[in-house]
LUMGU-75835 format. One record per residue (C-alpha): x, y, z; chain; residue in three letters; residue number from 1. Coordinates in nm, 3 decimals, padded with zeros to 5 digits. Example, Ala and Ser with C-alpha at 12.3 -4.5 7.8 and 13.67 -1.06 7.14 Angstrom:
BEGIN
@xx=01.230 | yy=-00.450 | zz=00.780 | unit=A | code=ALA | pos=1
@xx=01.367 | yy=-00.106 | zz=00.714 | unit=A | code=SER | pos=2
//
This chain:
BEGIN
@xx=-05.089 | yy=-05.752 | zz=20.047 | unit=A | code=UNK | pos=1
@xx=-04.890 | yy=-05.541 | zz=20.278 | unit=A | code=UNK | pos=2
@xx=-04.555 | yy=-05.550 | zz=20.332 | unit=A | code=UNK | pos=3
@xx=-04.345 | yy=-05.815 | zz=20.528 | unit=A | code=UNK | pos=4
@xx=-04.255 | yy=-05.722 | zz=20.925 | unit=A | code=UNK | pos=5
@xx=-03.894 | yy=-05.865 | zz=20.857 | unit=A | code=UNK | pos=6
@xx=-03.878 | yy=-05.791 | zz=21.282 | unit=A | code=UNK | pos=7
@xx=-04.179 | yy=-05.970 | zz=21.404 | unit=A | code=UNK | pos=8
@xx=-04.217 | yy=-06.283 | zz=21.193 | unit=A | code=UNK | pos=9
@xx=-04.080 | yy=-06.597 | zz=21.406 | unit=A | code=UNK | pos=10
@xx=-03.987 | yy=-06.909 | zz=21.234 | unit=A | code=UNK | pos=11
@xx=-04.164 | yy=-07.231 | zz=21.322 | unit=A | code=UNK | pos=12
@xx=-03.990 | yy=-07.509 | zz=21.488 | unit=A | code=UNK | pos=13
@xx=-03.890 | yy=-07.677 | zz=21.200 | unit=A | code=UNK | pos=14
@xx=-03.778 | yy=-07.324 | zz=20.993 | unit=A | code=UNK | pos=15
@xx=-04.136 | yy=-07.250 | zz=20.789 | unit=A | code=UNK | pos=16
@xx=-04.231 | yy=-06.877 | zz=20.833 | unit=A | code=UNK | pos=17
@xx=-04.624 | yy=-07.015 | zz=20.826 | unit=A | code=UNK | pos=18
@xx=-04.849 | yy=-07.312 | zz=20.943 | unit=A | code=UNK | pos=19
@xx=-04.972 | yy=-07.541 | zz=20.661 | unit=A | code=UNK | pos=20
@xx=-05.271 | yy=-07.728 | zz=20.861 | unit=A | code=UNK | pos=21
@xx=-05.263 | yy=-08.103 | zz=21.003 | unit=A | code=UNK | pos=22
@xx=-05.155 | yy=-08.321 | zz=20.733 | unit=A | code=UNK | pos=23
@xx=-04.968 | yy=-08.072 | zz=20.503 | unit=A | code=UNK | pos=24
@xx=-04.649 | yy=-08.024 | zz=20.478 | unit=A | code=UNK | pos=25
@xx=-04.519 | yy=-07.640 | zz=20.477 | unit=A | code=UNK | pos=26
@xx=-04.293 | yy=-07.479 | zz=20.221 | unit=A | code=UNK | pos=27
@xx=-04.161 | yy=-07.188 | zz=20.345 | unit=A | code=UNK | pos=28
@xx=-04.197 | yy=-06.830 | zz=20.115 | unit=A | code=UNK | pos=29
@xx=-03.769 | yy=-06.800 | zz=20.187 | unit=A | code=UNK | pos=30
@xx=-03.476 | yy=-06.894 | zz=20.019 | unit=A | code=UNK | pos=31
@xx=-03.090 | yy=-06.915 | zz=20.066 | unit=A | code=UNK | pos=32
@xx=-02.820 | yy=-06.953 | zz=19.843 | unit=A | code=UNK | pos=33
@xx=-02.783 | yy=-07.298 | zz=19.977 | unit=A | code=UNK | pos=34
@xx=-03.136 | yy=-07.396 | zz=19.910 | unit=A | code=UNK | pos=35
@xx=-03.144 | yy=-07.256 | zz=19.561 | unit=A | code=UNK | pos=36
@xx=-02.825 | yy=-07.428 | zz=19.471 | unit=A | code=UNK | pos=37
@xx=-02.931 | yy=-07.817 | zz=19.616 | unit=A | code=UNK | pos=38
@xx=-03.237 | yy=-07.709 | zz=19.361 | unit=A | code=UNK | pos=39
@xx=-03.054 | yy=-07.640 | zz=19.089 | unit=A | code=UNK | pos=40
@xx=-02.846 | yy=-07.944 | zz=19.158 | unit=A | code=UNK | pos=41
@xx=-03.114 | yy=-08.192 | zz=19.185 | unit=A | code=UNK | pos=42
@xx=-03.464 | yy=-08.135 | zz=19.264 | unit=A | code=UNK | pos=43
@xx=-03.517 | yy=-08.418 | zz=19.460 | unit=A | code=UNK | pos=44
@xx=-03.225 | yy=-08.338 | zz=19.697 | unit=A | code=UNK | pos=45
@xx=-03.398 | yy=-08.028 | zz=19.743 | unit=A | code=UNK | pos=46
@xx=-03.737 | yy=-08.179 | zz=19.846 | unit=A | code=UNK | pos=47
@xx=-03.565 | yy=-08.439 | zz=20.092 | unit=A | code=UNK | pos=48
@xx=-03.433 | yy=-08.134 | zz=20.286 | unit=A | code=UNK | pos=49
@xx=-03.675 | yy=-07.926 | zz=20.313 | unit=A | code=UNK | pos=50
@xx=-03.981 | yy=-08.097 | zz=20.269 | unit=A | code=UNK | pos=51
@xx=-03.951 | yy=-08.436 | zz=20.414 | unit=A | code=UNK | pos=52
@xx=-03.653 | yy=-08.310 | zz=20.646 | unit=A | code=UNK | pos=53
@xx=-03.444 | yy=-08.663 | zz=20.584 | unit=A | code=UNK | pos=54
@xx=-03.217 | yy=-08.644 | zz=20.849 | unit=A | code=UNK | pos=55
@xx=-02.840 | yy=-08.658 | zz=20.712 | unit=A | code=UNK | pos=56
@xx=-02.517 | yy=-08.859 | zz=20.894 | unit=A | code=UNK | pos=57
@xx=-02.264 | yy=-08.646 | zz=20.987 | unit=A | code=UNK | pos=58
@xx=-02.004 | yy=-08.566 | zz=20.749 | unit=A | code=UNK | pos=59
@xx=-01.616 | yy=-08.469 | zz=20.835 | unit=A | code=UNK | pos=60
@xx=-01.523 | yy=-08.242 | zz=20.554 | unit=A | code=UNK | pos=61
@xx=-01.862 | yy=-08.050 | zz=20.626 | unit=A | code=UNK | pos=62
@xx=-01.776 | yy=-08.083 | zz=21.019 | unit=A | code=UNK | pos=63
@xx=-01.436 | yy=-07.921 | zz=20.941 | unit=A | code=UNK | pos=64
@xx=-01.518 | yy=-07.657 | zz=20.795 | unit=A | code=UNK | pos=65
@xx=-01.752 | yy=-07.543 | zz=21.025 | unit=A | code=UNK | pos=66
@xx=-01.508 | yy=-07.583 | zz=21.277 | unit=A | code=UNK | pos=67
@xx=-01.292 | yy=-07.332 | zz=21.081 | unit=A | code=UNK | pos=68
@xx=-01.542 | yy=-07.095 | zz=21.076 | unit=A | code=UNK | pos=69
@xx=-01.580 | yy=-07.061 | zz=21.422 | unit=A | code=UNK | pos=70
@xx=-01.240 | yy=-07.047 | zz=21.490 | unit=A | code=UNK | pos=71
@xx=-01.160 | yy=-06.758 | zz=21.233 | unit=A | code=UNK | pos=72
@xx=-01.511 | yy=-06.579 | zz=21.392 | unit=A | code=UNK | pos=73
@xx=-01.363 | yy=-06.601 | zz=21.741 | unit=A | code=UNK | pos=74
@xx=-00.983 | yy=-06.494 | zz=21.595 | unit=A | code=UNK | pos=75
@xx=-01.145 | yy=-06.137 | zz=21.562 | unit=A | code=UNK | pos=76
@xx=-01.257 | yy=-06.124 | zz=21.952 | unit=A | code=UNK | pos=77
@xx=-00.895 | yy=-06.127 | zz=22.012 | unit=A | code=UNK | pos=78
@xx=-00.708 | yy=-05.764 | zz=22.012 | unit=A | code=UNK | pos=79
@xx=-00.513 | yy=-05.661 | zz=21.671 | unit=A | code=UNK | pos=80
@xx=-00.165 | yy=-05.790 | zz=21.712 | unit=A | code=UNK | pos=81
@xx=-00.210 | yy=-06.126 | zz=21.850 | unit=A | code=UNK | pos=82
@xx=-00.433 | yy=-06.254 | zz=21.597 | unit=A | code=UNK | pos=83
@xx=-00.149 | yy=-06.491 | zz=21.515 | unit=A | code=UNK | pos=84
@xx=-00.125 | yy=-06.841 | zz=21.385 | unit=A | code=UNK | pos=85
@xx=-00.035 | yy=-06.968 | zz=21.723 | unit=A | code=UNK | pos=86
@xx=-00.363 | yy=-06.848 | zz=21.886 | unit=A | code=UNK | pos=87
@xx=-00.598 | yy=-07.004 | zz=21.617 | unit=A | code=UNK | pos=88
@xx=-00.468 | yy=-07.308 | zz=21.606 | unit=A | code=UNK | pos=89
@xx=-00.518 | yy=-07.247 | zz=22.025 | unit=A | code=UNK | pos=90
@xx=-00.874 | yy=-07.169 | zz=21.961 | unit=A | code=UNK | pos=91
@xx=-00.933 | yy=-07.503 | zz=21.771 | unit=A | code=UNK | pos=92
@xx=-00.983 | yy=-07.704 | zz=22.060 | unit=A | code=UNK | pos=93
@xx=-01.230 | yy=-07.526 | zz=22.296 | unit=A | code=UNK | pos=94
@xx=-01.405 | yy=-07.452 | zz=21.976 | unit=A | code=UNK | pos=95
@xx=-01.448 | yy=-07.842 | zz=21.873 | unit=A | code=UNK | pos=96
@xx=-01.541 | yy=-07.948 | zz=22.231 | unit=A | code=UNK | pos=97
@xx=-01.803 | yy=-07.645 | zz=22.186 | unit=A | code=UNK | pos=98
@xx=-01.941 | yy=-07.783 | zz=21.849 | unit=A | code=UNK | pos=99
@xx=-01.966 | yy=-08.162 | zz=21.992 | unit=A | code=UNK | pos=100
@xx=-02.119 | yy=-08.052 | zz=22.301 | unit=A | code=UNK | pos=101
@xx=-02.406 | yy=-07.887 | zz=22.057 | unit=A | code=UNK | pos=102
@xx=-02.427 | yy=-08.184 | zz=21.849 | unit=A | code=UNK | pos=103
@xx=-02.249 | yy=-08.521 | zz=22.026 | unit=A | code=UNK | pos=104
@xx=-02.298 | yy=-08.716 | zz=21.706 | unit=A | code=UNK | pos=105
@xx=-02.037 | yy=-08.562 | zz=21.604 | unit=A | code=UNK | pos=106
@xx=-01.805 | yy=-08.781 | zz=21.792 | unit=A | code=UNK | pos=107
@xx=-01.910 | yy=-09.089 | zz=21.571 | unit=A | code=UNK | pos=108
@xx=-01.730 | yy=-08.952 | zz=21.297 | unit=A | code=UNK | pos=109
@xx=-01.368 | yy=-09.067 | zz=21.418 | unit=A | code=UNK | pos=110
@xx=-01.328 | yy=-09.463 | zz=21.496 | unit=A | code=UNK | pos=111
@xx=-00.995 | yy=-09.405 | zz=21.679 | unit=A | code=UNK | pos=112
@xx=-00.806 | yy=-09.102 | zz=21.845 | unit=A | code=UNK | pos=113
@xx=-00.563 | yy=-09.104 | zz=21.569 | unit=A | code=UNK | pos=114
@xx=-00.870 | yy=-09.035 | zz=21.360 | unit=A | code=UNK | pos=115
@xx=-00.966 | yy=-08.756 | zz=21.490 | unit=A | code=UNK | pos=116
@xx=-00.613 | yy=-08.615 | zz=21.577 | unit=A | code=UNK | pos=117
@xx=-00.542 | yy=-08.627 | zz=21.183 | unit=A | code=UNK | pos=118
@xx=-00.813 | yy=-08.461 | zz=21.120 | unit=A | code=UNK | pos=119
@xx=-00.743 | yy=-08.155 | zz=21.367 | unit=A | code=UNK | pos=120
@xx=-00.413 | yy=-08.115 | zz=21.215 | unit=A | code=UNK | pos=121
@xx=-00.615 | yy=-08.073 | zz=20.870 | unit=A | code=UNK | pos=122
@xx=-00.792 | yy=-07.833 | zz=20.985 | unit=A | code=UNK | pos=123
@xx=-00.487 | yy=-07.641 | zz=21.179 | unit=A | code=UNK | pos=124
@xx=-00.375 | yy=-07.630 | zz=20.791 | unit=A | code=UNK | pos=125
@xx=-00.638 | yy=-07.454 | zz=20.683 | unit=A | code=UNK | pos=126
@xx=-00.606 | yy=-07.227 | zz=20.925 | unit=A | code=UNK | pos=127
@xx=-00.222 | yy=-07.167 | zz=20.847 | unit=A | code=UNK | pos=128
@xx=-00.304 | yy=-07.089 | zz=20.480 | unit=A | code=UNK | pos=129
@xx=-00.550 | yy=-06.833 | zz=20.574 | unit=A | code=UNK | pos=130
@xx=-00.267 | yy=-06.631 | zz=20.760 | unit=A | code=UNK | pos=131
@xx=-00.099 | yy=-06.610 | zz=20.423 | unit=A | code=UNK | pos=132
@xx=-00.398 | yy=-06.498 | zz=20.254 | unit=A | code=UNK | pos=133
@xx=-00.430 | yy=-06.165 | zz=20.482 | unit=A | code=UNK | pos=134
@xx=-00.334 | yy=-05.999 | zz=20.776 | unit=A | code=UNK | pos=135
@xx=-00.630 | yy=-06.026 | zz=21.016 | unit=A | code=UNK | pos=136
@xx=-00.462 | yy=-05.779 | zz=21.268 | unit=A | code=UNK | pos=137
@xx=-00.498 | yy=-05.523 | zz=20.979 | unit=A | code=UNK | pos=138
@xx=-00.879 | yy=-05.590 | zz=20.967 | unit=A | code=UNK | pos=139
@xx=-01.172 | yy=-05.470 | zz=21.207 | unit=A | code=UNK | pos=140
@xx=-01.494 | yy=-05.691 | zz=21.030 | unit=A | code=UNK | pos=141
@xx=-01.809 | yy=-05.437 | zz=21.129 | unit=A | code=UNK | pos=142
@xx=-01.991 | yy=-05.793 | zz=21.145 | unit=A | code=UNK | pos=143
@xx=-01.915 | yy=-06.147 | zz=21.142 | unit=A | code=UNK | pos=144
@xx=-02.154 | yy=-06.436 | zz=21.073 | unit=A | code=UNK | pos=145
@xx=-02.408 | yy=-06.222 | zz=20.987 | unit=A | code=UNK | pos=146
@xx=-02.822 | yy=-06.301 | zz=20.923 | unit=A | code=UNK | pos=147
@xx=-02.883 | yy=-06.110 | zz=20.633 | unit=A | code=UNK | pos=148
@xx=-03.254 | yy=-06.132 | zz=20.549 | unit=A | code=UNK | pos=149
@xx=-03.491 | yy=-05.894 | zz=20.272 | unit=A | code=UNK | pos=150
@xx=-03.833 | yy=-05.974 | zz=20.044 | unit=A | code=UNK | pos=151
@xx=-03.847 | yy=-05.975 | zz=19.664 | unit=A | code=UNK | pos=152
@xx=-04.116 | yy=-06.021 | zz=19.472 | unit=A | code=UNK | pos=153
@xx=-04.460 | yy=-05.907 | zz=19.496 | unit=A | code=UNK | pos=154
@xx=-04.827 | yy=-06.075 | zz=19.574 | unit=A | code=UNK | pos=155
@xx=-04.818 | yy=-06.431 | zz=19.545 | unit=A | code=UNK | pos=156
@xx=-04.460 | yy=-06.444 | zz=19.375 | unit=A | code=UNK | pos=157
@xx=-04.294 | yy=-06.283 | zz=19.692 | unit=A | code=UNK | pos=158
@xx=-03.993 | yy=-06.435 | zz=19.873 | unit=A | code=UNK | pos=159
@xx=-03.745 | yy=-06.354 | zz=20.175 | unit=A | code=UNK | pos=160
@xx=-03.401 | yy=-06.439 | zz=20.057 | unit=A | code=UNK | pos=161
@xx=-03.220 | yy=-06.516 | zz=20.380 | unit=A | code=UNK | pos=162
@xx=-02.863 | yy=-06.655 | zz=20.478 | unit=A | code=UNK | pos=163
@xx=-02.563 | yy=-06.552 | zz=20.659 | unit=A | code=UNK | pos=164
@xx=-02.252 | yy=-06.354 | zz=20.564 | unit=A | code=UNK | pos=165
@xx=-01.938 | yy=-06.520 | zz=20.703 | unit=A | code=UNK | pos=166
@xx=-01.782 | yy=-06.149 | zz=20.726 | unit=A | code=UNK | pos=167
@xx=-01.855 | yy=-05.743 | zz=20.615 | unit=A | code=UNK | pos=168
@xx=-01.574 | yy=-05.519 | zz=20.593 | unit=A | code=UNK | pos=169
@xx=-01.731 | yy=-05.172 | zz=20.630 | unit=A | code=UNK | pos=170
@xx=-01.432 | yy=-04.930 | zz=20.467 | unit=A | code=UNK | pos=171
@xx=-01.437 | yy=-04.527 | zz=20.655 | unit=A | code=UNK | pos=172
@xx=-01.646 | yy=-04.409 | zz=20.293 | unit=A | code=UNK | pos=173
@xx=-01.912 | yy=-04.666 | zz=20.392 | unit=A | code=UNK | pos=174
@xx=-01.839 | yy=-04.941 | zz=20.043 | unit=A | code=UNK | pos=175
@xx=-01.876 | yy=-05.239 | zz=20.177 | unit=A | code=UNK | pos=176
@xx=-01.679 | yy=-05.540 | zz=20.111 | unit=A | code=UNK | pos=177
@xx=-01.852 | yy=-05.922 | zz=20.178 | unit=A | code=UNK | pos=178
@xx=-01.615 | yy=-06.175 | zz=20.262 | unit=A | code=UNK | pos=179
@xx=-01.621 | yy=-06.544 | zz=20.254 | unit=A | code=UNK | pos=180
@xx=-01.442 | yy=-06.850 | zz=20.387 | unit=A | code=UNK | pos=181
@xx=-01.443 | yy=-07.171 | zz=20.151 | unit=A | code=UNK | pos=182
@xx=-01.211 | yy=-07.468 | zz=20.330 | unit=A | code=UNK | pos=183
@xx=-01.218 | yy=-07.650 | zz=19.959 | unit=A | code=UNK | pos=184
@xx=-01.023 | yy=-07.528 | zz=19.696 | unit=A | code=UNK | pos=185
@xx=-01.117 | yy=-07.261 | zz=19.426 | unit=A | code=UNK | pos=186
@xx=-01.262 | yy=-07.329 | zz=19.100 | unit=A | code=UNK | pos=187
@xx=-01.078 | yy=-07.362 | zz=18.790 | unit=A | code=UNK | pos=188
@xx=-01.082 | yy=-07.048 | zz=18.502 | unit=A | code=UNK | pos=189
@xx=-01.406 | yy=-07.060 | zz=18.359 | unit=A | code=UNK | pos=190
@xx=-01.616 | yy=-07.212 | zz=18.641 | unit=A | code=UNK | pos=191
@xx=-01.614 | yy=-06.915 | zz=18.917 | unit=A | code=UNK | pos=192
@xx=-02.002 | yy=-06.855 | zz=18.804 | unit=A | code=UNK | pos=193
@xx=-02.128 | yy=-07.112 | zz=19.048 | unit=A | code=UNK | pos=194
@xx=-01.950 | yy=-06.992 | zz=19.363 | unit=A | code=UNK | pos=195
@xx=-02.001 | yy=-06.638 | zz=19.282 | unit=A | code=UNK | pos=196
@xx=-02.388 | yy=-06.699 | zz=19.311 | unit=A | code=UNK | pos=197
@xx=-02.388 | yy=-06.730 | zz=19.703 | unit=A | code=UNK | pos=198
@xx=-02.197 | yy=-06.385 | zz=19.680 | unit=A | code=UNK | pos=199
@xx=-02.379 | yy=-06.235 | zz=19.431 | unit=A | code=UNK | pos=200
@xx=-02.695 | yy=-06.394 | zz=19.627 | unit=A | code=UNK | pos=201
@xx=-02.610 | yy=-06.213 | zz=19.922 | unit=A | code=UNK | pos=202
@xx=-02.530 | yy=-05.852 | zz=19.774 | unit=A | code=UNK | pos=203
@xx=-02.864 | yy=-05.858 | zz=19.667 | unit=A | code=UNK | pos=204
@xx=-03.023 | yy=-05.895 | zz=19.983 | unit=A | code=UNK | pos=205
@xx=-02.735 | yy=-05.651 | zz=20.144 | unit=A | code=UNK | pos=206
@xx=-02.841 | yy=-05.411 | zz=19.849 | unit=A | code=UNK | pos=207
@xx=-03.203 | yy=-05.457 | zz=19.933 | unit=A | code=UNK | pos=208
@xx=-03.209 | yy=-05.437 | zz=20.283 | unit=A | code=UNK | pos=209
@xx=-02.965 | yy=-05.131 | zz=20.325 | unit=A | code=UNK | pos=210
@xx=-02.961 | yy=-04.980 | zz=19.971 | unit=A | code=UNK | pos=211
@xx=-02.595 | yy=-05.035 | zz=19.908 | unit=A | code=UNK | pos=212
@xx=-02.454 | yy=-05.266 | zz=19.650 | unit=A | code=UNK | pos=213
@xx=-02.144 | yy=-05.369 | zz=19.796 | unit=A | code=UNK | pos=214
@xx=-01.820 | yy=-05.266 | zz=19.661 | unit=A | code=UNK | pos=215
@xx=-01.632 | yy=-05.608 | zz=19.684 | unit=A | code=UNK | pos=216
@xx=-01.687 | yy=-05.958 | zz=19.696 | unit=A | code=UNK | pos=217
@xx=-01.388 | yy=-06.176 | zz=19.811 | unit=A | code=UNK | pos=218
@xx=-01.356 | yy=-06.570 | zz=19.888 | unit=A | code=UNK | pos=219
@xx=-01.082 | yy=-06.701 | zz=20.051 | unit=A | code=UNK | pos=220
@xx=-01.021 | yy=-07.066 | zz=19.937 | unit=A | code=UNK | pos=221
@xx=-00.805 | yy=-07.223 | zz=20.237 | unit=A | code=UNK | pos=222
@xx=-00.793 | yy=-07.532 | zz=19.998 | unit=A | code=UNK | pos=223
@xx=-00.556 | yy=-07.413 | zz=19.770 | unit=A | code=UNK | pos=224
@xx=-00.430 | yy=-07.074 | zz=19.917 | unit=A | code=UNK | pos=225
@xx=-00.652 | yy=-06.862 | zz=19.683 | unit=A | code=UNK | pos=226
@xx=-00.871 | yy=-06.546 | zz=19.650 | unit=A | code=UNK | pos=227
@xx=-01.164 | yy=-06.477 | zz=19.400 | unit=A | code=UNK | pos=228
@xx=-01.251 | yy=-06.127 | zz=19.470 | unit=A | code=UNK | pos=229
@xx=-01.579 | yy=-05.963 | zz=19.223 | unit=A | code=UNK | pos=230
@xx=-01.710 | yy=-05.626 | zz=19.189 | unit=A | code=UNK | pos=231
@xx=-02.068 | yy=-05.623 | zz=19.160 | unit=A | code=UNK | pos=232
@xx=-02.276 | yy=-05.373 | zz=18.974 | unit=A | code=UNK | pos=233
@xx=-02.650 | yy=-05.327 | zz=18.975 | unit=A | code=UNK | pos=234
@xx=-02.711 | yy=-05.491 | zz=18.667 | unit=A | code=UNK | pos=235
@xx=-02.544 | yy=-05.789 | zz=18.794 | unit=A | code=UNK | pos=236
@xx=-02.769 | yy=-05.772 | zz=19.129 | unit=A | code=UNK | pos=237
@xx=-03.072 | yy=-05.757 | zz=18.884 | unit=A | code=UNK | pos=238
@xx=-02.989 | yy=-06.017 | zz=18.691 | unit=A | code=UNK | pos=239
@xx=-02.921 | yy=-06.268 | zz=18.994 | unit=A | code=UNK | pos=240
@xx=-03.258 | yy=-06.112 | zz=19.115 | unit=A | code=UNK | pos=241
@xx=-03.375 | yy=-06.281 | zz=18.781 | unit=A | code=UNK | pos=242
@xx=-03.274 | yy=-06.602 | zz=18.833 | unit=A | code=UNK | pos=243
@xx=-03.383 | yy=-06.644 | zz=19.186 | unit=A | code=UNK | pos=244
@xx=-03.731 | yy=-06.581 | zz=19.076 | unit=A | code=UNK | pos=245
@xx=-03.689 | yy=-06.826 | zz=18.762 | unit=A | code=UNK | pos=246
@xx=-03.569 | yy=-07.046 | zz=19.077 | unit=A | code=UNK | pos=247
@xx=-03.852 | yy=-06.999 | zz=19.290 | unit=A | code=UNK | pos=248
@xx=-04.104 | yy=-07.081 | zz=18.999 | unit=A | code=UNK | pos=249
@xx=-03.967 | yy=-07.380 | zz=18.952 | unit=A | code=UNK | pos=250
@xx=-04.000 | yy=-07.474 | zz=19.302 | unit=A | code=UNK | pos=251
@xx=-04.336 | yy=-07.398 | zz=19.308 | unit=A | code=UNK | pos=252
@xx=-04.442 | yy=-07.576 | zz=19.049 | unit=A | code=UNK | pos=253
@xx=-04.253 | yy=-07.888 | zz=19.144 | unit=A | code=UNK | pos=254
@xx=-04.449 | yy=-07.852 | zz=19.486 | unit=A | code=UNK | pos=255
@xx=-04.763 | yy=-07.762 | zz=19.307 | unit=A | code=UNK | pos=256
@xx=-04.773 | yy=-08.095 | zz=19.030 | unit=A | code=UNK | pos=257
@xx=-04.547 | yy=-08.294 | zz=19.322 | unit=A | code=UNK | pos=258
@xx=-04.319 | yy=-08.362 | zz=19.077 | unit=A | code=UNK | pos=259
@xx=-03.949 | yy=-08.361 | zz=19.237 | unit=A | code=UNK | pos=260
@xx=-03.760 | yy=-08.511 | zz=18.979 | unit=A | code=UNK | pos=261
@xx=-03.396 | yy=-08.631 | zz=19.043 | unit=A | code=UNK | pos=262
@xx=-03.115 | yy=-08.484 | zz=18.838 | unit=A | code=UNK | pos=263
@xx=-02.836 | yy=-08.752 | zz=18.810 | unit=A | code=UNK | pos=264
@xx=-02.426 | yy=-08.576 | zz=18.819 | unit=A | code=UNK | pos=265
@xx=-02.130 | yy=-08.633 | zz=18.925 | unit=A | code=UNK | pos=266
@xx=-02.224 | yy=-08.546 | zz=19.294 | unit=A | code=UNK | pos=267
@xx=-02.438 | yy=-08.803 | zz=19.330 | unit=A | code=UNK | pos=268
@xx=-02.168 | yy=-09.008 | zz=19.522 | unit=A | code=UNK | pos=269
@xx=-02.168 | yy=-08.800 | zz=19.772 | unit=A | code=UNK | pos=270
@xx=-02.534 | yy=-08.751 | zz=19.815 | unit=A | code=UNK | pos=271
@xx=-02.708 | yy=-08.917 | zz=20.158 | unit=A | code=UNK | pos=272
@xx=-03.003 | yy=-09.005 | zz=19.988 | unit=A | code=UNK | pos=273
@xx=-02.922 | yy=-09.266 | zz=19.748 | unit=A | code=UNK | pos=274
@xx=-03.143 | yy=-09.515 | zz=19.889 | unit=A | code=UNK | pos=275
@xx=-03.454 | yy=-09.263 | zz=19.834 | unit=A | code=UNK | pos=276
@xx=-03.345 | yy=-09.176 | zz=19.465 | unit=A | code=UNK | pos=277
@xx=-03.509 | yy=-09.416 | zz=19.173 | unit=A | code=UNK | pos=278
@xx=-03.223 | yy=-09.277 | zz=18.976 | unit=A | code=UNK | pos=279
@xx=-02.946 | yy=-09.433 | zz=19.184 | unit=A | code=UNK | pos=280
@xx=-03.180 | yy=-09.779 | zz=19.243 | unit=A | code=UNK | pos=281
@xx=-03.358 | yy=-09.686 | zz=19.539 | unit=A | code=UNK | pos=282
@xx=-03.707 | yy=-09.648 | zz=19.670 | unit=A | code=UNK | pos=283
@xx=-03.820 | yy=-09.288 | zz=19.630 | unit=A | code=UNK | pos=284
@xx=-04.103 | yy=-09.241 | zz=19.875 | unit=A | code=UNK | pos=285
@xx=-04.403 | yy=-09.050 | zz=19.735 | unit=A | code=UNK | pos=286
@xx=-04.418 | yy=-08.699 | zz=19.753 | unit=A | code=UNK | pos=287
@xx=-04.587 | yy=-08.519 | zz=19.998 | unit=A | code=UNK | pos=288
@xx=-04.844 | yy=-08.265 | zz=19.951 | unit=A | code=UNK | pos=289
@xx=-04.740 | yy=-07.898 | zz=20.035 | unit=A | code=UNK | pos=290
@xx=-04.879 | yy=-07.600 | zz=20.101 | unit=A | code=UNK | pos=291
@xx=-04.658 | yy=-07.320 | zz=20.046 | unit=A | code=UNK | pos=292
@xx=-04.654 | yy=-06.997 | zz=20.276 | unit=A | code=UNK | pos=293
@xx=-04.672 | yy=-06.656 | zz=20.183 | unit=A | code=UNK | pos=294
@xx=-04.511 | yy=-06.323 | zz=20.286 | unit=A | code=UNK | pos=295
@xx=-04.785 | yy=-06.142 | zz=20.394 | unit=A | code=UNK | pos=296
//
């Protein structure tokens, strides 16, 4: 097969890199660190995403901390020295009346003014404890909310890994430093594994697509006030290269025997789809049949 135009391939409407044919439902060849993890977390979730596209109620914490985002993307438009506290939490605003003009459901989420008032001053919290985390009029990101896309794999097993990279830090000597923002709260000792593999996810595809492993790693937790900062090597990228593929053949073979099993935790009380999970008493509707694309 020859190699993937990473330039000229356009998405579908509803994300699949390929058409599956009237009456077949398309698995896109791609991946992100999001998809892999609802896998890993229950296959079933993962299926009601992507495959039956179950559309999801709003959620606030979600809502917030894309709201965040936004706000510390546009804090960098500003010159250094008045990235300040004062002009995020002025940024907050415009950029929530520019998120609910995009999606107006959003407004459901608050029954009362107070509501939603409570909830901005959350969020203008988060934003505080990020200014005590770093000093953004020391910083000039090279890129912010990046799409980071490259293939892995070859014939029939190949993939595009795909996501985007809150922030890259591009130091003079060209090491290159992937930063993200997390509005929750950092993982205890012991458990950083899980949250590293977005990070680790996406220095693979940075190493991939530009032949650099990046030097640094960093989360910034605005939950807690805390960084988790990792310093990949190549043998780490190879080994998360590893698992992605174990990941991918497990997807493929849940499409292939339509066998999306669910995978009962902790998080299923915050899951939208208990009413379409046997394993929480609902009515899981039958699985469809897929067709699943490949990079050509």
């Amino acid at each position: 097969m020859g190699e993937l135009d990473l330039e000229t391939v356009v998405p579908t409407e509803d994300g699949a890199l390929f058409d599956a044919g009237p009456g077949v439902v398309k698995l896109p060849a791609a991946l992100s660190p999001s998809r892999a993890g609802d896998f890993q977390q229950c296959p079933l979730l993962y299926r009601l995403r992507v495959l039956d596209k179950v559309p999801e109620p709003p959620n606030a914490a979600a809502t917030k901390g894309t709201l965040v985002h936004a706000v510390l993307e546009r804090l960098f438009d500003l010159p250094a020295g008045r990235r300040t506290p004062t002009e995020a939490v002025e940024l907050l605003r415009p950029q929530w009346e520019k998120l609910l003009a995009q999606r107006p459901e959003l407004g459901g989420l608050f029954a009362t003014d107070d509501e939603r008032a409570a909830w901005l001053t959350e969020a203008e919290a988060l934003l505080g404890t990020y200014f005590t985390l770093e000093d953004p009029n020391r910083l000039e990101p090279a890129q912010r909310e990046l799409f980071v896309r490259a293939p892995m794999g070859e014939g029939e097993d190949k993939l595009l890994l795909r996501g985007f990279v809150d922030r890259l830090d591009v130091a003079p000597g060209g090491q290159l430093r992937v930063v993200d923002y997390k509005t929750g709260k950092a993982p205890p000792p012991g458990y950083e594994e899980k949250t590293l593999f977005q990070m680790k996810f996406y220095a693979l595809v940075l190493w991939k697509a530009r032949g650099v492993v990046p030097k640094r790693l960093q989360l910034l937790f605005l939950g807690n006030g805390e960084v988790l900062t990792y310093d990949p090597s190549e043998a780490d990228l190879l080994a998360v290269e590893r698992k992605i593929a174990g990941i991918w053949a497990a997807i493929r073979q849940a499409a292939e025997s339509r066998q999306w099993q669910p995978k009962p935790s902790e998080l299923c009380g915050w899951c939208s789809f208990r009413a379409l999970c046997s394993a929480q008493g609902g009515v899981q509707p039958p699985a469809p049949e897929v067709r699943i694309g490949k990079v050509e």
